[in-house]
GUBAVEX-707775 format. One line per 8 residues: number of its first residue (from 1); their letters; for each residue x, y, z of C-alpha. Coordinates in pm, 1 decimal. Example, Ala and Ser with C-alpha at 12.3 -4.5 7.8 and 13.67 -1.06 7.14 Angstrom:
2
1> as> 1230.0,-450.0,780.0 ~ 1367.0,-106.0,714.0
//
This chain:
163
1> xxxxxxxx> 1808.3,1793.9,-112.7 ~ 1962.0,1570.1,-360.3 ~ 1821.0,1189.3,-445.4 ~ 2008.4,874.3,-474.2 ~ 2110.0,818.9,-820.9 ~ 1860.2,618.0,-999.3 ~ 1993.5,290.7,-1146.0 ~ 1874.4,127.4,-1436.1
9> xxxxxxxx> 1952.6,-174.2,-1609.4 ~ 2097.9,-203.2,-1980.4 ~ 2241.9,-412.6,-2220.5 ~ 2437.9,-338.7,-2492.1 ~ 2647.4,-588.7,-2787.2 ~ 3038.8,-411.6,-2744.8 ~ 3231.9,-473.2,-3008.7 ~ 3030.1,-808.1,-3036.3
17> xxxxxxxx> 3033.2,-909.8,-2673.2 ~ 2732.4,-893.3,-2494.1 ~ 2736.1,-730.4,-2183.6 ~ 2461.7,-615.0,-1931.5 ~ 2497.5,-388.2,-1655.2 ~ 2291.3,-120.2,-1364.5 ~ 2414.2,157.8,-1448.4 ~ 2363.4,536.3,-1293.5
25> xxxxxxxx> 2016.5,717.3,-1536.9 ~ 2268.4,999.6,-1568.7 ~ 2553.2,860.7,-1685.4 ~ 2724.7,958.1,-2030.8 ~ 2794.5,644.7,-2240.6 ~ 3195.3,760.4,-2285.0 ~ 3149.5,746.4,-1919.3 ~ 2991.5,340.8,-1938.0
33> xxxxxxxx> 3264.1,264.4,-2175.3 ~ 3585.3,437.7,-2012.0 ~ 3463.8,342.5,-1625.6 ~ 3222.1,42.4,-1639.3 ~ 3360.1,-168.8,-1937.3 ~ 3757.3,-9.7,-1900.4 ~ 3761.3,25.6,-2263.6 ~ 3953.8,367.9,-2257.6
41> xxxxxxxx> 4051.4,418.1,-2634.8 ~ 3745.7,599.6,-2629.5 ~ 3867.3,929.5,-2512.6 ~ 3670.3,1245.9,-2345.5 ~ 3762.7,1517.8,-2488.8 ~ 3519.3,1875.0,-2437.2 ~ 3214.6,1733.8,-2289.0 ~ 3042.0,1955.8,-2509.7
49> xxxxxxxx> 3003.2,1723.7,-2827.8 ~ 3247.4,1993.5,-3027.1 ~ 3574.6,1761.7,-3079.0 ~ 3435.8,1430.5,-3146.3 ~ 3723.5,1225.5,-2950.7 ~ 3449.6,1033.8,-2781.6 ~ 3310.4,895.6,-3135.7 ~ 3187.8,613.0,-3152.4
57> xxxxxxxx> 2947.7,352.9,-3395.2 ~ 2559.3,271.4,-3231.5 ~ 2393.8,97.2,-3462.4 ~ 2565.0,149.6,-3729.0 ~ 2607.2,528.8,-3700.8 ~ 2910.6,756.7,-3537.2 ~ 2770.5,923.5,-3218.8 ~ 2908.2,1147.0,-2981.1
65> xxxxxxxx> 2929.1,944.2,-2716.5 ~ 2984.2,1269.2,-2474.5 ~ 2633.5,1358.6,-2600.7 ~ 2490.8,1034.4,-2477.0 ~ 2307.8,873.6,-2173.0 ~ 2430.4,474.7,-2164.7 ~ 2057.1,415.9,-2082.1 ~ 1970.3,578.5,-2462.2
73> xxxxxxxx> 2182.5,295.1,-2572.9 ~ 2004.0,3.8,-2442.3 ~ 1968.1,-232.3,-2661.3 ~ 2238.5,-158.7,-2940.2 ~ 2512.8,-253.2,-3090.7 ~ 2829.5,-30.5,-3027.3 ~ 3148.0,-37.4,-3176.0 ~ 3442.4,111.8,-3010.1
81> xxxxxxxx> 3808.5,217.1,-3126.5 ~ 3905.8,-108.2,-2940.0 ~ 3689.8,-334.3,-3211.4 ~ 3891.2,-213.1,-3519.7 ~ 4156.9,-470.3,-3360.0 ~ 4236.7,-774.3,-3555.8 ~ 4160.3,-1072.9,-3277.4 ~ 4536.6,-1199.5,-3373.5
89> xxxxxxxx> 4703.6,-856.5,-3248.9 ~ 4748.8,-717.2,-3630.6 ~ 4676.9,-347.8,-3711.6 ~ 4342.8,-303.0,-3887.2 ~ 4329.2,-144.4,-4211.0 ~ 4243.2,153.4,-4054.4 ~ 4460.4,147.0,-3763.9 ~ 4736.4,121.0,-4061.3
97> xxxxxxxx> 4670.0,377.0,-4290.1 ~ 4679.5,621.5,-3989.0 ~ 5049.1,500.2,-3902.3 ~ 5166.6,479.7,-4249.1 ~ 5056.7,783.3,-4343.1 ~ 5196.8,962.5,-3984.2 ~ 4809.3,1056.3,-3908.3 ~ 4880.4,984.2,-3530.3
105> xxxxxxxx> 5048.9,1287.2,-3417.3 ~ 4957.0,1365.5,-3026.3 ~ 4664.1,1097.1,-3028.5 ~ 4362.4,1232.8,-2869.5 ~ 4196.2,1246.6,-3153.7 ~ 4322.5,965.1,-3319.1 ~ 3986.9,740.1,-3140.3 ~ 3695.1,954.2,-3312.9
113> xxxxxxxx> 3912.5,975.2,-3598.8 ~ 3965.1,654.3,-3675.5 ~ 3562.3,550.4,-3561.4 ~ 3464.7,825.1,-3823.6 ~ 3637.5,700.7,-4093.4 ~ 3519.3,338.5,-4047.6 ~ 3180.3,494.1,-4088.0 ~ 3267.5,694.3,-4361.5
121> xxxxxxxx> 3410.4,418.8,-4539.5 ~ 3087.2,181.5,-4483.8 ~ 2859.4,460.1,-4592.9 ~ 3106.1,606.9,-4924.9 ~ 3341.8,308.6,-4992.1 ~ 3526.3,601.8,-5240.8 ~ 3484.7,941.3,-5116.0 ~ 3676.8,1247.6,-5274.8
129> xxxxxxxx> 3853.4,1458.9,-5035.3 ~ 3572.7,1691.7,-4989.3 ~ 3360.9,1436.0,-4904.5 ~ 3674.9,1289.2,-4685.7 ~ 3683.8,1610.2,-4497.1 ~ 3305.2,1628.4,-4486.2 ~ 3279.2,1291.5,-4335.5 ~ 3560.3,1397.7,-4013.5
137> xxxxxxxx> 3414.6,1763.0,-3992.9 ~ 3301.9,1669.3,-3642.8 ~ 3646.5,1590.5,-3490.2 ~ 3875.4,1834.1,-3443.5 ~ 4292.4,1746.4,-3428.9 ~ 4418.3,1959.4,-3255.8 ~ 4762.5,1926.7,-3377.3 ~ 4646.8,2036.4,-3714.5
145> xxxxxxxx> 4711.1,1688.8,-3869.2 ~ 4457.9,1688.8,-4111.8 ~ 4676.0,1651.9,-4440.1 ~ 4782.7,1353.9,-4354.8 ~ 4471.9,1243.9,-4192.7 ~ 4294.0,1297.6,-4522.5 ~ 4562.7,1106.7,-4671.0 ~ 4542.7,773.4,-4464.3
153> xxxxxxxx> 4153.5,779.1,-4572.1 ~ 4249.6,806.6,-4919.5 ~ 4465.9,538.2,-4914.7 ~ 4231.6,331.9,-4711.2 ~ 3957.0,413.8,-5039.3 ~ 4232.3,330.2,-5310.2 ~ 4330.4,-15.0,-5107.6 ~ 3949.2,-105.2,-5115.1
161> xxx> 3841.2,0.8,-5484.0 ~ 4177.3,-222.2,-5572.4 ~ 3969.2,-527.8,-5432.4
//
């Protein structure tokens, strides 16, 4: 026989907006953000935690969000793909080093991509390219666009060590 879902209540600061909510105790945070918030740049990819197209920042580290109950998340502070936005419509730094540099080829991975490197940038404002390709071993592009992944990151590092 099968229970009712349980519901719990959480509350979460998305991409600095507070929200609160009952949500399902089974359900997968890419699940909260895609369904319950309709913030759907945040893709699901494997449900298996393998391609990383679900990534996304909880306090201040990239998760899985595939990997993740919302309810583990009470209480934090997540940052989606839909927070690198500049509030007056602008491409983010990030968001244009990935065009210039043609890192966008299909998209699905473009999300965890770009939430990785935001991390990796915060944590290693100059990485190499070993430490590049280190720091977005977890998502996999498909595609194979990694060359020019790698290269939008590097331009993102040479941009900020010119500031």
């Amino acid at each position: 026989m099968n229970e009712p879902a349980r519901r719990l209540s959480v509350q979460f600061t998305v991409n600095g907006t507070q929200c609160a909510r009952d949500v399902d105790a089974r359900m997968l945070l890419v699940r909260f953000i895609r369904e319950e918030l309709n913030l759907t740049g945040t893709h699901f990819g494997c449900d298996t935690g393998h391609c990383g197209s679900c990534s996304v920042i909880v306090n201040g580290k990239v998760v899985k969000s595939c990997m993740m109950l919302a309810v583990q998340a009470d209480g934090a502070a997540i940052e989606t793909v839909e927070g690198l936005a500049n509030p007056d419509g602008t491409l983010s730094p990030i968001q244009e080093a990935f065009s210039k540099n043609h890192a966008l080829q299909c998209g699905f991975c473009t999300p965890g991509m770009m939430m990785a490197t935001k991390y990796l940038l915060e944590t290693n404002p100059n990485p190499s390219e070993e430490e590049i390709r280190r720091g977005i071993k977890g998502n996999l592009c498909r595609c194979t666009g990694y060359v020019n992944i790698v290269r939008a990151i590097q331009s993102l590092a040479h941009e900020e060590a010119k500031v």
